[in-house]
N, C-alpha and C positions, 0 to 999 in steps of 0.2 A: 661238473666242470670246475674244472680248476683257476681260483681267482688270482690276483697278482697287487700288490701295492707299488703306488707311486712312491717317491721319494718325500713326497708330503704326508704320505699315510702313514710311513715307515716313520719320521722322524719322529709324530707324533707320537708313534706308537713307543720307540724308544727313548723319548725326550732329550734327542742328539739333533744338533744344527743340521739342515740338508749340506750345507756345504762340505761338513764333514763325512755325512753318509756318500756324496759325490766321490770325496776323497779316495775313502775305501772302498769305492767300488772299481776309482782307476788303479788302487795299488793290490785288488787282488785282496783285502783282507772280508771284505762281507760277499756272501753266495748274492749273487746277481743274474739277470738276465735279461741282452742288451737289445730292445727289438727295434734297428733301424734309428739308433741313435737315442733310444728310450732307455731309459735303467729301471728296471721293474723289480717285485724280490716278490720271491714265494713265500705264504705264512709259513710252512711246514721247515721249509730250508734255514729262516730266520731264528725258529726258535732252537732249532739240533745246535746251531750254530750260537746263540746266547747260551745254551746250555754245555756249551764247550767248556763255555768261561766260571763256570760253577765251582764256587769254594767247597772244599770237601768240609765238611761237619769239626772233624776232629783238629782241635788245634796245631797250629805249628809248634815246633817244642822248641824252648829258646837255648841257647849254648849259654849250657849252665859249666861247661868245663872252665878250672878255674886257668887265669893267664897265668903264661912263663915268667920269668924276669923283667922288670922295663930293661927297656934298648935305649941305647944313645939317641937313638931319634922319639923315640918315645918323649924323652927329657927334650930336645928343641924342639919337639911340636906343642909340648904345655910351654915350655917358655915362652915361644913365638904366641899363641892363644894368649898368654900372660900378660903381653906388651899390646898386643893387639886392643887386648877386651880394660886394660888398666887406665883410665883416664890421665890419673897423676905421671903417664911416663905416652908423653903423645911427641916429644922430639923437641925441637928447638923453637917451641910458641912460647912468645913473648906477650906480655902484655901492652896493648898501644895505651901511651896515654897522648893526652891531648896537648897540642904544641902551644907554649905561651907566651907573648908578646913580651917581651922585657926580663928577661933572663927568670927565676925560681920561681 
């Protein structure tokens, strides 16, 4: 006989919030199966389906090609970055000093 997990067995089993395994059962992303308003899930279904998501062994290979020319926008995005990330250039802050009674 074929057994079935609640959504409390499954999350445990996944260590995923039930609200989110809810989620994906209304968008169609996890194998479900709906009996009279229940969302059940098969062990067998769950795991084809975890093992969808399996990294393949051999690494990704990084773009080792080297870049073209900088671009003009290359240059205003480190400038923009520049101004952005550079304290000493933050715009028109002034320093407050404190108001004092009787003129200097």
């Amino acid at each position: 006989m074929n057994s079935y997990w609640d959504i409390r067995q499954l999350s445990i089993y996944l260590n995923v919030k039930p609200s989110t395994l809810y989620a994906w059962a209304a968008q169609g992303k996890i194998p479900c199966v709906r009996l009279h308003g229940l969302v059940r899930f098969r062990p067998e279904d769950i795991e084809r389906w975890v093992e969808s998501f399996r990294v393949h062994d051999s690494p990704v290979p990084l773009n080792t090609t080297p870049r073209g020319p900088r671009t003009a926008l290359d240059d205003i995005v480190a400038r923009a970055k520049a101004q952005a990330y550079n304290p000493a250039s933050r715009g028109n802050q002034t320093e407050i000093k404190p108001h004092r009674k009787g003129g200097a």
